[in-house]
C-alpha positions in Angstrom: 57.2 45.5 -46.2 54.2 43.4 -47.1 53.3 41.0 -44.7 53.5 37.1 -46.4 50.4 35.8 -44.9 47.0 35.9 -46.5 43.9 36.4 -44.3 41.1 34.5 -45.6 37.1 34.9 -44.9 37.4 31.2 -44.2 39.2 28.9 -41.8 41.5 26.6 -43.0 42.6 23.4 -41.2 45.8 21.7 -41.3 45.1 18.5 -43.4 44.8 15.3 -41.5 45.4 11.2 -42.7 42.7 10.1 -40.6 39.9 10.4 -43.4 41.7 8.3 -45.6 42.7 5.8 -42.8 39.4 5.3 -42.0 38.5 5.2 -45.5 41.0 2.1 -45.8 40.1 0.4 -42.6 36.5 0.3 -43.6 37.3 -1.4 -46.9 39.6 -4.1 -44.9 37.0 -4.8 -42.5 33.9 -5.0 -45.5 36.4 -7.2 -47.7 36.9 -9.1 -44.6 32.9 -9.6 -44.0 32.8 -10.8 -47.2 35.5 -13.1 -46.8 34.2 -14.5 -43.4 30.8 -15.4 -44.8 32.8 -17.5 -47.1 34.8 -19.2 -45.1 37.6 -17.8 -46.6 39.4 -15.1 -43.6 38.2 -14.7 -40.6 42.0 -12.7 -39.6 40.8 -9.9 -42.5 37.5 -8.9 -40.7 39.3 -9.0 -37.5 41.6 -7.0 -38.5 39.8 -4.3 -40.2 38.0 -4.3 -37.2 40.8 -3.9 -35.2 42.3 -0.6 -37.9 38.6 1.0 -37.3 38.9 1.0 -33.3 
């Protein structure tokens, strides 16, 4: 019986949503930096800020 899993030369990780939660967080909290040396929302760069931590 042939055995179902493949061995590769490699290793291969699980895959993870952190990259592209960090990816988002960092976009809320440079929009927000933008936004707060505006005047505009000082509650967006806090909370990108507060996604990032």
């Amino acid at each position: 019986m042939a055995d179902a899993h493949v061995d590769h030369d490699y290793h291969l990780v699980d895959p993870s949503p952190w990259p592209i939660m960090g990816a988002f967080s960092a976009f809320v909290l440079a929009a927000g930096f933008i936004m707060f040396m505006h005047d505009m929302g000082n509650w967006v760069f806090a909370l990108g800020g507060a996604m990032l931590i």
